[in-house]
MIGU-721137 format. One line per 8 residues: number of its first residue (from 0); their letters; for each residue z, x, y of N, C-alpha, C, O. Coordinates in Angstrom, 2 decimals. Layout:
<rs>
NUM	a	Z,X,Y,Z,X,Y,Z,X,Y,Z,X,Y  ...;
</rs>
This chain:
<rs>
0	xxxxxxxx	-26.25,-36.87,-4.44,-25.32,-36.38,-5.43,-25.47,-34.86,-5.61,-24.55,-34.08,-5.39  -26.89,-34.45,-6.10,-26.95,-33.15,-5.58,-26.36,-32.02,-4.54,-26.00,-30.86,-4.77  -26.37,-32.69,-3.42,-26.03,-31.98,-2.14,-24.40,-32.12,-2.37,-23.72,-31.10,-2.23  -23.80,-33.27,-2.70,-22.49,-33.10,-2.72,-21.90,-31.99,-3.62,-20.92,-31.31,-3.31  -22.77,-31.85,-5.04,-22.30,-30.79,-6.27,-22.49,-29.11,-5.59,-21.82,-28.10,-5.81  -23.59,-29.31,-4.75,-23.85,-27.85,-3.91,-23.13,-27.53,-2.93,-23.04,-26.40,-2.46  -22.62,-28.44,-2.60,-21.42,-28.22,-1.37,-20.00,-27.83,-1.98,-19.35,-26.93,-1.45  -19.56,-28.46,-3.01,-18.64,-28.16,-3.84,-18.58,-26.55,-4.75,-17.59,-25.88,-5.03;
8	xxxxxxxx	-20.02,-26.28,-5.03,-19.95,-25.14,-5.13,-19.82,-23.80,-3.99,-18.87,-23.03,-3.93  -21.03,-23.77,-3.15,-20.68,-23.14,-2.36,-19.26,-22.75,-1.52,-19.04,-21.58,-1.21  -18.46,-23.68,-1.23,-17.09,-24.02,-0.72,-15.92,-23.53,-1.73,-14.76,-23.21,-1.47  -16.62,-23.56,-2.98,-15.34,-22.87,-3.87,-15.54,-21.42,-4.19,-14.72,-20.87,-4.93  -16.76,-20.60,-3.60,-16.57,-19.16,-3.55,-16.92,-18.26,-2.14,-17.56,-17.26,-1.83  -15.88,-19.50,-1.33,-15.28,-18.77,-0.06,-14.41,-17.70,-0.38,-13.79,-17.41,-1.40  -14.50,-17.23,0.63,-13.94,-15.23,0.97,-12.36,-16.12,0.49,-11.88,-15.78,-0.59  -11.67,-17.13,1.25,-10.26,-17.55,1.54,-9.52,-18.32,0.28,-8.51,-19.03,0.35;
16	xxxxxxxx	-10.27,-17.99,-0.85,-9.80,-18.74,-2.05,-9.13,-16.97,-2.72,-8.19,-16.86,-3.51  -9.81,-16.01,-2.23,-9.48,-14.89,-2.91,-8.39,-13.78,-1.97,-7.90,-12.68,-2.24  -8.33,-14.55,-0.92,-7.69,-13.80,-0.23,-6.05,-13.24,-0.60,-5.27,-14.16,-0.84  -5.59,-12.08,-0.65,-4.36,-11.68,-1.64,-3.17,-11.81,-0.39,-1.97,-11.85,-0.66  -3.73,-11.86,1.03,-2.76,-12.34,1.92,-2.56,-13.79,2.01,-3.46,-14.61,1.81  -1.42,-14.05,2.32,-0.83,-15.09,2.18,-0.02,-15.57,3.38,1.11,-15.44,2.89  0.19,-16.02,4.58,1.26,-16.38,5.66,1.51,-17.51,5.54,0.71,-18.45,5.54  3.33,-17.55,5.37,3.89,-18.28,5.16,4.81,-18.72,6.22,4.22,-18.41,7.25;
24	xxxxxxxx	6.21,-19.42,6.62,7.03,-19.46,7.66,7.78,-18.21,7.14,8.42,-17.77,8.09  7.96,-17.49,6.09,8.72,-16.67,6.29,8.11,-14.84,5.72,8.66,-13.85,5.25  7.02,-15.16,6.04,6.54,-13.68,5.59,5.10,-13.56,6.84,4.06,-14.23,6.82  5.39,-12.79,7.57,4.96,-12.05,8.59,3.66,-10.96,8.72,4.01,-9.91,9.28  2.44,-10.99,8.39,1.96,-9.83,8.40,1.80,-9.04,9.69,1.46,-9.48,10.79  2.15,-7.56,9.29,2.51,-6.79,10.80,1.13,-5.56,10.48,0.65,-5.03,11.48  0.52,-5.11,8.94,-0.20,-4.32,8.99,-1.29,-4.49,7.75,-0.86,-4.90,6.67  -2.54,-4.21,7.88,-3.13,-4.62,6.72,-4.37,-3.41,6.96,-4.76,-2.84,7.99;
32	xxxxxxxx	-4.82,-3.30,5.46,-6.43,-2.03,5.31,-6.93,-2.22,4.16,-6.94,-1.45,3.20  -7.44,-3.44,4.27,-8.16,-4.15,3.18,-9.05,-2.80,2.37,-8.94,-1.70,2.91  -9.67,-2.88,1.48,-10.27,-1.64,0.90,-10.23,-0.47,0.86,-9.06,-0.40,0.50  -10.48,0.36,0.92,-10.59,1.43,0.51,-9.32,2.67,1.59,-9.70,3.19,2.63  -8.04,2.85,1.07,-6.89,3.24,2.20,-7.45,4.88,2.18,-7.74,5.55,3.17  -7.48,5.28,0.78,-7.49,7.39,0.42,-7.19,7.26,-0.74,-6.29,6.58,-1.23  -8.39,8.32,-1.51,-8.09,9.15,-2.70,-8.45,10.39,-2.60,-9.18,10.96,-1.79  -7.66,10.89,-3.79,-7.41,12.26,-3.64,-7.40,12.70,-5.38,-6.57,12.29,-6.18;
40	xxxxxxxx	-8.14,13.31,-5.59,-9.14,14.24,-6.68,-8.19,15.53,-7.69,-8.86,16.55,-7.59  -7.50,15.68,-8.17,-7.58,17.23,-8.57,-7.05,17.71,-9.96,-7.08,16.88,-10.86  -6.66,18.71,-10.19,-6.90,19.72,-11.74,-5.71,19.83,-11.44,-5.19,19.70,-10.33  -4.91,20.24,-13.07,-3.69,19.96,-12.87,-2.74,21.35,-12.33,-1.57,21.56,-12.65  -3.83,22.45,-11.17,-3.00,23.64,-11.45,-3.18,23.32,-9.41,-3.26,24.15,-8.50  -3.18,21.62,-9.36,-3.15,21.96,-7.29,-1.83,20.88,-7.13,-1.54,20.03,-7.97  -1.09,21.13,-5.85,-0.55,19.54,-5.59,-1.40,19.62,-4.27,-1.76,20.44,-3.43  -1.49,18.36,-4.58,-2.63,17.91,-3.25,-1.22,16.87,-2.32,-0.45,16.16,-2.97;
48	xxxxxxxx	-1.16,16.97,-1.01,-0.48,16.48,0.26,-1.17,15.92,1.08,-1.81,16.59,1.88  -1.21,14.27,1.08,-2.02,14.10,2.44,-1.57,13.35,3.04,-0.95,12.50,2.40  -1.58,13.20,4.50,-0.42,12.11,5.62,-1.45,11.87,6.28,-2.46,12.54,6.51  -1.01,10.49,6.67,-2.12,10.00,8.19,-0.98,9.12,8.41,-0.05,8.70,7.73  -1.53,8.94,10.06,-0.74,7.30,10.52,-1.43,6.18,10.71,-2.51,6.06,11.28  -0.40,4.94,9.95,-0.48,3.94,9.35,-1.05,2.81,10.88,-2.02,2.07,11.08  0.38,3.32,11.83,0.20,2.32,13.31,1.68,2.20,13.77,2.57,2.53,12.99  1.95,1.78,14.94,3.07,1.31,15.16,3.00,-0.07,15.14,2.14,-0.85,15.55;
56	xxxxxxxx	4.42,-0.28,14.40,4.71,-1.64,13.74,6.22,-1.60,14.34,6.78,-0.61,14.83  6.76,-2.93,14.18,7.77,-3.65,14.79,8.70,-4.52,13.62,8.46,-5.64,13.17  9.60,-3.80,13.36,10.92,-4.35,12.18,11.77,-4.93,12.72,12.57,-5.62,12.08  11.81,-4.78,14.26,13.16,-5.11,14.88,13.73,-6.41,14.39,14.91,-6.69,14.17  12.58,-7.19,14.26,13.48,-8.68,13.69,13.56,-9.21,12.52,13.83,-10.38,12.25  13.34,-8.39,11.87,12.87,-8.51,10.09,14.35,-7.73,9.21,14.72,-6.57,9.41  14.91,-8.54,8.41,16.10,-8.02,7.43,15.24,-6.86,6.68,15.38,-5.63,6.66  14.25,-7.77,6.04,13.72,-6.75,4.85,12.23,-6.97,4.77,11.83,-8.12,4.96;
64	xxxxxxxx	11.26,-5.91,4.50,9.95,-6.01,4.38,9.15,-5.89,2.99,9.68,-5.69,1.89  8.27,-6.00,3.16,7.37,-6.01,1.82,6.29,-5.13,1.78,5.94,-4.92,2.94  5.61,-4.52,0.98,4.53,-3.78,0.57,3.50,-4.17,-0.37,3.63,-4.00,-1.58  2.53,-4.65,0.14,1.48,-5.51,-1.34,0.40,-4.25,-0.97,-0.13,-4.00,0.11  0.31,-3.64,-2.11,-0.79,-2.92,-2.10,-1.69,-2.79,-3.86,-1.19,-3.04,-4.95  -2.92,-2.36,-3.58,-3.61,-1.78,-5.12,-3.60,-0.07,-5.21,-4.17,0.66,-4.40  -3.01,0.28,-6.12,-2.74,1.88,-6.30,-2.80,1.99,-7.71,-2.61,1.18,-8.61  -3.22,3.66,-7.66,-3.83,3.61,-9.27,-3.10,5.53,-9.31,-3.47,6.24,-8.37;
72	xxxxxxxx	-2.27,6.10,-10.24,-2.48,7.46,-10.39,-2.49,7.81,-12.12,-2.32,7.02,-13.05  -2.75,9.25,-12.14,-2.54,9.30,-14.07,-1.83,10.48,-13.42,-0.99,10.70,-14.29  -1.62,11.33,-12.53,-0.39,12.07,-12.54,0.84,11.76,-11.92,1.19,11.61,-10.75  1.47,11.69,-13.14,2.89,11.72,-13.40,4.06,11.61,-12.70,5.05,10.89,-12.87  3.67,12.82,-11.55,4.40,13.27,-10.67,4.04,13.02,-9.55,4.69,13.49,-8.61  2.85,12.15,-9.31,2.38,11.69,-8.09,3.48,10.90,-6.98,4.56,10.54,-7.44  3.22,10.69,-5.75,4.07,10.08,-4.83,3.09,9.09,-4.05,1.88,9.26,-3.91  3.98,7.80,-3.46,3.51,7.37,-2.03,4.70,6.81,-1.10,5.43,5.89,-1.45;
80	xxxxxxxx	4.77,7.36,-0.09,5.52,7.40,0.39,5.31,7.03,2.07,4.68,7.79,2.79  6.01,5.59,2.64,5.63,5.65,3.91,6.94,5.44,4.41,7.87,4.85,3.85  6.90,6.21,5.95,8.08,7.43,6.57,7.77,6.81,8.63,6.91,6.28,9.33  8.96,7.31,8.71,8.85,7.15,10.10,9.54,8.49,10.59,10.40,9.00,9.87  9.19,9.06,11.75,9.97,10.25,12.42,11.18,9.89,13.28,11.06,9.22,14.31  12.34,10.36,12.84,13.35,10.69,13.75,13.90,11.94,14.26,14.75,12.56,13.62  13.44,12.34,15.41,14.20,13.48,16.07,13.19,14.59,14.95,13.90,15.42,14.37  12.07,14.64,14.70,11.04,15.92,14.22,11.68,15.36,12.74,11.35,16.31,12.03;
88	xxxxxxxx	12.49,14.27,11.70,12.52,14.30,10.55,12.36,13.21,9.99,12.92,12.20,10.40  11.60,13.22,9.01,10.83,12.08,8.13,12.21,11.48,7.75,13.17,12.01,7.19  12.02,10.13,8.25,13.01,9.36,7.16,11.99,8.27,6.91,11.29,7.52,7.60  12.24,8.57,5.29,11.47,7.24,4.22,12.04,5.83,3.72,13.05,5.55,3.07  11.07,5.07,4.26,11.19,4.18,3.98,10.58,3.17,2.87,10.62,1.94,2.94  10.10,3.82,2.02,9.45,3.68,1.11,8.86,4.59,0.26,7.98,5.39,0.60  9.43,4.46,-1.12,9.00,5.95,-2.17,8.48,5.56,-3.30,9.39,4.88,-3.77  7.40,5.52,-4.24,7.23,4.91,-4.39,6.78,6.42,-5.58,6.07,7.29,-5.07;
96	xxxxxxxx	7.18,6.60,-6.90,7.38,8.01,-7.16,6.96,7.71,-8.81,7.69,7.00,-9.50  5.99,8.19,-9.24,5.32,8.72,-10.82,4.21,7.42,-11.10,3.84,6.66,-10.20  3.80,7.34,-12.36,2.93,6.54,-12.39,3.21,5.40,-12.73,2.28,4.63,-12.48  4.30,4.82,-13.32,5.07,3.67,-13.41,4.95,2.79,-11.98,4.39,1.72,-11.73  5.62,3.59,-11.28,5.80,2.32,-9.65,4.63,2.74,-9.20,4.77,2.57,-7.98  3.45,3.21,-9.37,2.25,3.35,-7.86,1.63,2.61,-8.94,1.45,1.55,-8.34  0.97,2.34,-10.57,0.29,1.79,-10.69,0.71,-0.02,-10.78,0.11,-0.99,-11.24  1.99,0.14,-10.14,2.77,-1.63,-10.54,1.69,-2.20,-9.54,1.21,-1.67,-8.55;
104	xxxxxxxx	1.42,-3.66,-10.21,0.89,-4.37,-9.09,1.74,-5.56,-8.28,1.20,-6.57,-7.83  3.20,-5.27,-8.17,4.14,-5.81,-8.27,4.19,-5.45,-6.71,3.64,-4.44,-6.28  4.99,-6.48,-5.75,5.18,-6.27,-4.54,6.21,-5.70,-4.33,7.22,-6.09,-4.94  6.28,-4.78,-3.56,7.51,-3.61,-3.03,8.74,-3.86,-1.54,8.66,-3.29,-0.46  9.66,-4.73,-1.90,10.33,-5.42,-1.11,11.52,-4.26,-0.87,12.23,-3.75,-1.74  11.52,-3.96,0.75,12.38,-2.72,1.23,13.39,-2.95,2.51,13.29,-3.94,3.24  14.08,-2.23,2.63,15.19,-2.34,3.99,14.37,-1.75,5.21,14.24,-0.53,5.27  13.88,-2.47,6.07,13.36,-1.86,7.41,14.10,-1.54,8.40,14.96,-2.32,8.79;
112	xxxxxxxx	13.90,-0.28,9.04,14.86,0.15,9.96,14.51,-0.81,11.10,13.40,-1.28,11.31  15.64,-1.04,11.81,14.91,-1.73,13.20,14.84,-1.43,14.57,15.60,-1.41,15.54  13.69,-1.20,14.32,13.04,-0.19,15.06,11.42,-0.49,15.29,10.82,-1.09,14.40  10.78,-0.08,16.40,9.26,-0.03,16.81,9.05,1.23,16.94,9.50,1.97,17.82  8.46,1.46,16.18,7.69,2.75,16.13,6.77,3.26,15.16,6.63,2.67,14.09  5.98,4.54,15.51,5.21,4.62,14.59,5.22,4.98,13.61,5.75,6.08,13.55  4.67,4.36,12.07,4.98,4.75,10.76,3.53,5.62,10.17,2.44,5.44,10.72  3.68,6.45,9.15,2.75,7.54,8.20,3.28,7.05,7.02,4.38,6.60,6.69;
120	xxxxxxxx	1.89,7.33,6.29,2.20,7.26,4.68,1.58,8.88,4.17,0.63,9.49,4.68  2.29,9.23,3.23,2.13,10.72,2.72,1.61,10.18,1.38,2.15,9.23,0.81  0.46,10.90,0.88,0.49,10.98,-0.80,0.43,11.91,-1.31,-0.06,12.75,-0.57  0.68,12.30,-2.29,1.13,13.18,-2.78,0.46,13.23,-4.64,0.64,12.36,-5.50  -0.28,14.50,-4.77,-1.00,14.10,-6.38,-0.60,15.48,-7.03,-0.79,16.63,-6.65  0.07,14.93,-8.22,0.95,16.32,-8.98,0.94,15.49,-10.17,1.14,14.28,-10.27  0.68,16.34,-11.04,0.78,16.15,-12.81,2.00,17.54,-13.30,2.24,18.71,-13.00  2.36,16.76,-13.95,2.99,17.53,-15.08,2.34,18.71,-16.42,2.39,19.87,-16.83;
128	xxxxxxxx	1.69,17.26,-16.68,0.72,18.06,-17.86,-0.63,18.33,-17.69,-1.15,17.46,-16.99  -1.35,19.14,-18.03,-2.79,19.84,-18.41,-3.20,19.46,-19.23,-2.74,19.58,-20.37  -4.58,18.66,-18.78,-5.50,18.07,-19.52,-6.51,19.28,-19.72,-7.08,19.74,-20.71  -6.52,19.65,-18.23,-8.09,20.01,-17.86,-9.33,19.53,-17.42,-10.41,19.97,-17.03  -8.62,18.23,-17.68,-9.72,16.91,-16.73,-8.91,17.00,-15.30,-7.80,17.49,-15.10  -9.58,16.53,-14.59,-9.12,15.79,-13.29,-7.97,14.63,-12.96,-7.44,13.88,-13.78  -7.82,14.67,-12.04,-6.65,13.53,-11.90,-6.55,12.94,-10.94,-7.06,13.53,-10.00  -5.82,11.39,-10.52,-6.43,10.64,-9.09,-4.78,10.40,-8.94,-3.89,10.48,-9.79;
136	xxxxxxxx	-4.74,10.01,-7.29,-4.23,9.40,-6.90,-5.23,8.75,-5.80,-5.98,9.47,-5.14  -5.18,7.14,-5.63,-5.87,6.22,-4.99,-5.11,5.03,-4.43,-4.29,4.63,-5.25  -5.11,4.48,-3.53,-4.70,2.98,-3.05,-5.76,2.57,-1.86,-6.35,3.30,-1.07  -5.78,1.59,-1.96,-6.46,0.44,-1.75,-5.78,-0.78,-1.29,-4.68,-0.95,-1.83  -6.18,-1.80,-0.33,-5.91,-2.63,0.12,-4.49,-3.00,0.55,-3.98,-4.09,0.25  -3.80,-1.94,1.35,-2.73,-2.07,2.25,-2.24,-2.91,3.06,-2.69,-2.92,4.20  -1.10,-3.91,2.66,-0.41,-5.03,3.56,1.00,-4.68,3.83,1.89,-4.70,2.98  1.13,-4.40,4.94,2.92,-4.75,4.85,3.18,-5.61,5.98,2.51,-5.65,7.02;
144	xxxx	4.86,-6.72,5.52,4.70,-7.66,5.71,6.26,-7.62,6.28,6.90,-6.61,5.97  6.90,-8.61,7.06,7.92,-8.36,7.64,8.32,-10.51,6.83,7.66,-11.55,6.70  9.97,-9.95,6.49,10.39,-10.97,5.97,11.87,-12.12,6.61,12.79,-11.56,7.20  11.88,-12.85,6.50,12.99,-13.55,7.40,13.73,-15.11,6.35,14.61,-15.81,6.84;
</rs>
């Protein structure tokens, strides 16, 4: 009886009870960065800009995609924004703009171009107002998901 109550425990604080991905028949994961994606630090007299690439990913057969991520900013004017290049010019496909939508923990369902190629996310950390404290922009645990 023992061994059965220890088995029951152990088994209920598997990694896969907490897992925030989910595959279903109709949701696709095409990109994921579990923990820790970039933060970015500063005073309210910098805008801080930072881009990297995400990967090349594949929309071609997907109407519309999704964005599950954890993001946190207190300036205002902060951005996140992930972009693909056409012909040397960013077109965005996702904007995601002040502290209302980056701290939602709400999933971000978007029109994907269709297209294979490679995508960047830009962030972007800007306040309005002067504290004189510091200020974040952060995200964490990056999924995007292709939908049908």
């Amino acid at each position: 009886m023992l061994c059965l109550l220890s088995l029951t425990i152990v088994s209920s604080c598997s990694d896969d009870n907490i897992n925030p991905v989910t595959q279903s028949q109709n949701q696709f994961l095409l990109y994921q960065k579990p923990g820790l994606v970039d933060s970015i630090i500063g005073t309210c007299s910098t805008y801080l800009i930072r881009n990297f690439t995400l990967d090349t990913l594949d929309f071609r057969q997907f109407n519309l995609a999704r964005l599950q991520k954890d993001s946190f900013t207190d300036g205002d004017l902060s951005e996140i924004i992930i972009y693909y290049l056409n012909a040397d010019t960013a077109v965005n496909v996702v904007h995601l703009q002040g502290s209302h939508q980056i701290n939602s923990s709400s999933p971000v369902d978007f029109q994907p171009p269709k297209i294979k190629t490679i995508f960047y996310m830009r962030l972007k950390l800007y306040s309005s107002v002067c504290t004189g404290n510091y200020f974040y922009l952060k995200i964490r645990n990056l999924y995007l998901f292709g939908l049908n």
